[in-house]
C-alpha positions as CSV (number, residue, x, y, z in Angstrom):
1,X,0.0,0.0,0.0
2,X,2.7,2.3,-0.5
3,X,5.0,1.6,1.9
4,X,8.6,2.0,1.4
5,X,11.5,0.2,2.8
6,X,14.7,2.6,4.6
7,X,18.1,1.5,3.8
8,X,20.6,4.3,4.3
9,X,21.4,6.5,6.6
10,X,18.4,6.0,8.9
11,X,16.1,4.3,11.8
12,X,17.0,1.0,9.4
13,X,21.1,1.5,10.1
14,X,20.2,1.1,13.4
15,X,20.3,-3.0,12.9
16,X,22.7,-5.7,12.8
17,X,23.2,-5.6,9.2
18,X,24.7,-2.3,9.4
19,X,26.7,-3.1,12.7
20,X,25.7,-0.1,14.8
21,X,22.8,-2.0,17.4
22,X,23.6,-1.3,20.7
23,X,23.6,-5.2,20.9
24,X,27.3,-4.6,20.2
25,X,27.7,-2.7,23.3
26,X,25.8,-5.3,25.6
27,X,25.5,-8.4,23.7
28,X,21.8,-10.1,22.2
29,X,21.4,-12.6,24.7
30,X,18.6,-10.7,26.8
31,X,17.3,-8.6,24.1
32,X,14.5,-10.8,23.1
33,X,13.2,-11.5,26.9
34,X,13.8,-8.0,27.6
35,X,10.1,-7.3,25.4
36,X,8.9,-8.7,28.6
37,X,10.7,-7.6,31.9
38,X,10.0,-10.0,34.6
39,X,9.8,-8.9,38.1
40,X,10.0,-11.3,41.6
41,X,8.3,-15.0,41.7
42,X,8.2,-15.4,38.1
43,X,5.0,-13.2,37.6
44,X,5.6,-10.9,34.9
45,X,4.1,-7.2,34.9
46,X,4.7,-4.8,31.8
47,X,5.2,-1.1,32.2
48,X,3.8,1.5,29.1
49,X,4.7,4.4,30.5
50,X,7.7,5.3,32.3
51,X,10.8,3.4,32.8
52,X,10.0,0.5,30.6
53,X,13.1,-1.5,32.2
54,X,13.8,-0.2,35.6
55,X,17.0,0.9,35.4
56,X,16.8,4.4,33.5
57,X,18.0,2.8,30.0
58,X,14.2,4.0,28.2
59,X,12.1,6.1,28.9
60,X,8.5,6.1,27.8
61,X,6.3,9.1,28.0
62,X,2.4,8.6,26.0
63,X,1.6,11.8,23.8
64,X,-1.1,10.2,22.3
65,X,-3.2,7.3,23.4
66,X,-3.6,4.4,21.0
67,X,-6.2,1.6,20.3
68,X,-6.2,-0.5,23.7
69,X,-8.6,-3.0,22.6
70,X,-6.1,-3.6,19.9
71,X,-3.2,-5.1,21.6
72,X,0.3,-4.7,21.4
73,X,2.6,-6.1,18.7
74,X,4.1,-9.3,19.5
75,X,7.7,-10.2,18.7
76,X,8.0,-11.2,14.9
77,X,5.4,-8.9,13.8
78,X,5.8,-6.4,11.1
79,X,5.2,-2.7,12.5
80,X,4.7,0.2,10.3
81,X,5.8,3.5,12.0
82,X,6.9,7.4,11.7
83,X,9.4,8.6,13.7
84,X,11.4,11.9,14.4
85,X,14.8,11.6,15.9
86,X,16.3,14.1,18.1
87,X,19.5,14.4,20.4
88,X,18.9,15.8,23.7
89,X,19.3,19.3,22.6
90,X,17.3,19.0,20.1
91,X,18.8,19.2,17.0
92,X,16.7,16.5,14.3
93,X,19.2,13.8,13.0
94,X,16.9,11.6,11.1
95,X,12.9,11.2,10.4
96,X,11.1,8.6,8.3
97,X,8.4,12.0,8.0
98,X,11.2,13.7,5.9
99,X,10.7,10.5,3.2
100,X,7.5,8.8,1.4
101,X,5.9,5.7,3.0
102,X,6.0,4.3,6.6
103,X,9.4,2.5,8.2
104,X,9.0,-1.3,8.7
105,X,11.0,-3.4,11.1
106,X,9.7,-6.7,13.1
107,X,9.6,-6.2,17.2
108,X,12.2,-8.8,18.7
109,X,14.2,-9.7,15.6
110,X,17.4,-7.5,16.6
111,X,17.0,-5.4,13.7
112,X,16.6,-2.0,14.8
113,X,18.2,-0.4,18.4
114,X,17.2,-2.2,21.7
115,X,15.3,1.3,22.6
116,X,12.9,0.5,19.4
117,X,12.4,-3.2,19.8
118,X,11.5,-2.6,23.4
119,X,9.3,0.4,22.7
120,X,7.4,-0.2,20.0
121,X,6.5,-3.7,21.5
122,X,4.5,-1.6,24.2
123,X,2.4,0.6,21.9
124,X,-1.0,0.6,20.7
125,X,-2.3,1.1,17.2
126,X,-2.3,4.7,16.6
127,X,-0.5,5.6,19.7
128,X,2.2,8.3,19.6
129,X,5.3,8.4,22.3
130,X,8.7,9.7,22.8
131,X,11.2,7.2,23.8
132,X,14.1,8.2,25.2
133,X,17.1,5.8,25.1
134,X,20.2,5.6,26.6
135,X,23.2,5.4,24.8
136,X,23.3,1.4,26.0
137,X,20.0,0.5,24.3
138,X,20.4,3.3,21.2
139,X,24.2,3.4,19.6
140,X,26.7,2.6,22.3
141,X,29.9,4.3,23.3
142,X,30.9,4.6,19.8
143,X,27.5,6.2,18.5
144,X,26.9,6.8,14.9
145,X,29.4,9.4,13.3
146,X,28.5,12.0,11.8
147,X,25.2,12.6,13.5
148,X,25.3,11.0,16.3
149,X,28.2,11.5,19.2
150,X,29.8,8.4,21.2
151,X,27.3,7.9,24.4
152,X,24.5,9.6,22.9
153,X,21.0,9.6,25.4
154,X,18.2,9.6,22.1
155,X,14.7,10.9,21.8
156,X,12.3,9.1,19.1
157,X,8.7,10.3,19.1
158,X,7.1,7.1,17.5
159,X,3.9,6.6,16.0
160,X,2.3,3.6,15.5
161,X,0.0,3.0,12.4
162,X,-0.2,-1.1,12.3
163,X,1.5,-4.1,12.4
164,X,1.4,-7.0,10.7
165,X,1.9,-10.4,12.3
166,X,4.5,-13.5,11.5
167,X,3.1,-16.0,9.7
168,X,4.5,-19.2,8.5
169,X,6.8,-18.8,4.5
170,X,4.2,-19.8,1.4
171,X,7.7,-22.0,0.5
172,X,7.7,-24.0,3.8
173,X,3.8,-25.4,3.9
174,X,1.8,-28.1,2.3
175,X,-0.7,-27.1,-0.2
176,X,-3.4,-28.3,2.0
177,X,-1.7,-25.9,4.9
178,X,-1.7,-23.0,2.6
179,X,-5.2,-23.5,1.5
180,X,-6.0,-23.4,5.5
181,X,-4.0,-20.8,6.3
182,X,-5.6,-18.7,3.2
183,X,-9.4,-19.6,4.9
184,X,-8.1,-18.5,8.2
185,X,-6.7,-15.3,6.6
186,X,-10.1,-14.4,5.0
187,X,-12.5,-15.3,8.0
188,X,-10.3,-12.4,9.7
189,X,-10.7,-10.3,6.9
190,X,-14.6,-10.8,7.0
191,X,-14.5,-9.9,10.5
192,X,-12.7,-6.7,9.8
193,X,-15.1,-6.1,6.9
194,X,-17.8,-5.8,8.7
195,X,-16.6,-4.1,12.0
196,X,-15.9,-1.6,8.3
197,X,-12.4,-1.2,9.4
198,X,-11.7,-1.7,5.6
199,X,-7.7,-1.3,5.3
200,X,-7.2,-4.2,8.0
201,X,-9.5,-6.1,5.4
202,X,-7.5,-5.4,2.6
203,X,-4.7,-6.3,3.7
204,X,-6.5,-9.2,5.1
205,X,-7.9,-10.5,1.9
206,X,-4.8,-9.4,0.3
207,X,-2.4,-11.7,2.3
208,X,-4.8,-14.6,2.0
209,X,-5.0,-14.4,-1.5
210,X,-1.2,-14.4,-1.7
211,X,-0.8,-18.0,-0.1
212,X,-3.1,-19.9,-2.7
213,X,-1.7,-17.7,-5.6
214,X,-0.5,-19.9,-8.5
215,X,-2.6,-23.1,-6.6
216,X,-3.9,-25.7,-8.2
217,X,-7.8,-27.1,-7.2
218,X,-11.0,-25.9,-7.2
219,X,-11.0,-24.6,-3.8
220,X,-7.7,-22.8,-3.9
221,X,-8.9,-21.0,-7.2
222,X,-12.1,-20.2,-5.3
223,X,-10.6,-18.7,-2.3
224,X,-7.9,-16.5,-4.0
225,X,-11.0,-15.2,-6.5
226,X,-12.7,-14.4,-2.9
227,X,-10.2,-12.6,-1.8
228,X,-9.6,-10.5,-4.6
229,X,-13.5,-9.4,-5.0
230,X,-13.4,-8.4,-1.7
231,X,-10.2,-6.6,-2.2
232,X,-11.4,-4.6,-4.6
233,X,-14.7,-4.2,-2.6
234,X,-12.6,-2.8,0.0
235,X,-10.5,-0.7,-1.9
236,X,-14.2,0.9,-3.4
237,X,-15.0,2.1,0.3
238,X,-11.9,3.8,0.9
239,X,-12.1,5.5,-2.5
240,X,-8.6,3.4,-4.0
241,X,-9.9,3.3,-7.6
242,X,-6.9,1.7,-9.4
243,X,-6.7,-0.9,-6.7
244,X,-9.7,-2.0,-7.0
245,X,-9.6,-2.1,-10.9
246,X,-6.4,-4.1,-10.4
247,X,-8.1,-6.2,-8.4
248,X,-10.9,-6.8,-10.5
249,X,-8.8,-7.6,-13.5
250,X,-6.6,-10.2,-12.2
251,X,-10.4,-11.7,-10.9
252,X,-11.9,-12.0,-13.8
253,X,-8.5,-14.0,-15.5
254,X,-9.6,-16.6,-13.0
255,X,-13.6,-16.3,-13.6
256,X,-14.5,-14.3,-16.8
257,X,-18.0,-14.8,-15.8
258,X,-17.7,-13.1,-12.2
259,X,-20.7,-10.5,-12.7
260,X,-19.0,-8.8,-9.5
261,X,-15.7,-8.4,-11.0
262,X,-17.3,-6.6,-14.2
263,X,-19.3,-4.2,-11.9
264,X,-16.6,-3.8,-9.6
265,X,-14.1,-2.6,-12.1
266,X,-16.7,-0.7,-14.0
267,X,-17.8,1.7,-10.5
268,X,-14.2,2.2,-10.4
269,X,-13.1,3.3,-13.9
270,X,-16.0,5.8,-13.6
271,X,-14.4,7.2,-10.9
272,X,-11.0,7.3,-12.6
273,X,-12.6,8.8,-15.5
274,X,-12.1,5.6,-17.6
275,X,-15.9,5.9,-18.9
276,X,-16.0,3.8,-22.3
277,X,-14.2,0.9,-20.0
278,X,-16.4,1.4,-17.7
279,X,-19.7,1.2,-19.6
280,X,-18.2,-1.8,-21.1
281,X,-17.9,-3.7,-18.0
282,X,-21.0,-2.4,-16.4
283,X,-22.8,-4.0,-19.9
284,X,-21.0,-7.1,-19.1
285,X,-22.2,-7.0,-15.6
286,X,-25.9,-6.6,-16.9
287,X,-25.3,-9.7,-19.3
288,X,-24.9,-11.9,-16.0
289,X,-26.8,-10.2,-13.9
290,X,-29.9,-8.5,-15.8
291,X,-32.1,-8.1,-13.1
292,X,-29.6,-6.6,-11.0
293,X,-31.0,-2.8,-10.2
294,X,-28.0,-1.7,-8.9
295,X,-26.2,-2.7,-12.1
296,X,-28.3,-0.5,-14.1
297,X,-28.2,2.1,-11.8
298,X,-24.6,2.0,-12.1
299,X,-24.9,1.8,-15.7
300,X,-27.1,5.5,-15.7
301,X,-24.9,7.3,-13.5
302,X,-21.6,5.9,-16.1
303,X,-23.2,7.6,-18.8
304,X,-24.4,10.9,-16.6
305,X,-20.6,11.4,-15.5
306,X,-19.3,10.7,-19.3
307,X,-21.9,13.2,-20.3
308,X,-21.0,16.0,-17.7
309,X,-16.9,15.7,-18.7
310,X,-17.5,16.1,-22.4
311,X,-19.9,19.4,-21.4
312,X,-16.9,20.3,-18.9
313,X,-14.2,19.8,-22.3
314,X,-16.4,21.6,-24.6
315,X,-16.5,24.8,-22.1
316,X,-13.2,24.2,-21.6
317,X,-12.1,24.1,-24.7
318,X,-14.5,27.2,-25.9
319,X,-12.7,29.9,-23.3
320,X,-9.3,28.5,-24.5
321,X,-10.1,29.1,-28.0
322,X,-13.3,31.1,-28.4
């Protein structure tokens, strides 16, 4: 959906594959566990706010309340985030604002600073918070010349848009585990449909679609020609006209006859101002369906919007040239 991947000089350096985590200050042993501090007897309590460790090395504070009933990310999954960095003084030395698209990273996989993976794993969907991290659990002693000193205390203010959780590789499951994993997939993104939280449901349907992609069997075929309707039904409410068209298309190479697909990619070419495509698939729809009132409906207001942008070109073209 747009997103865009960070590899330079950025929140992404701040990995092992660049060499600059502060895991090479204190070693990777507890980072994982540390996502969950444990405190006396086993029992294990979880600050959000605050000192997230107890011993001064991040510092939470909330500016912005996120989605409680939501959760938390849980380590492996997929975050998509903005973030500002500052020094103490200050002075900006990075933001994923300054660039297109979100920054991605998975909580717990060592990837980004122990500050981040910590974090992050405490927010809420939509939440926004400054962490501030210590130079052990940010870029060590040695820091991250130019831009950032040896022994550098940073402030991030994070905010959380999603996260997307770890799922088993396509490459490592049976065809009969992928078809299940596909129909789990989509009841979650029926679910999300109808609480009308339509980009989890795209994404939803989207992933789903992607492990019985390129299947053999009926039911396979079936499910990933589910998926990509309601895609593209979902991509209708929230007014993503060439994603839905896409959509659409790529349906009707597996069913030529899906009357949905037709009057799905025909609402949305109206709106991209595609208007002979789109009468032609809306008179495909009414083929299949010719009962369907909302069909024909569609079809009048196709030919009232073509009709209005030739007036508009005509005026248009009159001042220019009268």
């Amino acid at each position: 959906m747009g997103e865009h991947e960070h590899g330079h000089t950025e929140i992404a350096e701040h990995g092992h594959e660049h060499g600059h985590s502060c895991c090479d200050e204190h070693g990777c042993h507890a980072h994982e566990r540390e996502l969950t501090h444990e405190h006396g007897h086993g029992e294990k309590t979880e600050k959000t706010e605050g000192d997230l460790l107890g011993d001064g090395g991040i510092i939470k504070t909330i500016v912005r309340k996120g989605d409680a009933e939501g959760g938390k990310p849980p380590v492996g999954a997929e975050v998509r985030v903005h973030y500002v960095g500052t020094l103490m003084d200050g002075e900006k030395f990075d933001s994923s604002r300054d660039r297109p698209g979100f920054f991605k990273f998975d909580i717990g996989r060592q990837r980004v600073i122990k500050g981040w993976d910590v974090g992050v794993s405490t927010m809420h969907k939509g939440e926004v918070a400054i962490l501030e991290c210590r130079h052990d659990y940010a870029y060590g002693a040695h820091g991250h010349p130019p831009t950032i000193p040896g022994g550098a205390t940073l402030k991030f203010e994070v905010e959380l848009f999603d996260w997307k959780e770890a799922r088993k590789q396509k490459s490592d499951m049976s065809a009969a585990e992928r078809v299940t994993e596909a129909a789990a997939l989509k009841a979650k993104g029926t679910d999300a449909f109808k609480a009308k939280k339509w980009a989890d449901a795209q994404e939803l349907y989207h992933d789903a679609g992607e492990y019985v992609d390129g299947e053999g069997g009926d039911e396979a075929r079936a499910l990933l020609l589910s998926c990509l309707l309601n895609q593209a039904q979902c991509a209708l409410a929230q007014s993503e006209w060439a994603p839905a068209a896409a959509a659409c298309t790529r349906a009707l190479a597996l069913d030529a006859a899906s009357m949905k697909a037709y009057f799905r990619r025909g609402k949305a070419r109206v709106e991209l101002g595609e208007f002979d495509d789109a009468k032609a698939d809306l008179r495909e729809a009414a083929k299949l369906d010719p009962k369907s009132r909302e069909v024909r409906e569609a079809i009048a207001e196709a030919k009232a919007r073509a009709e209005k942008a030739k007036a508009n070109d005509k005026a248009m073209y009159s001042k220019m040239f009268g």
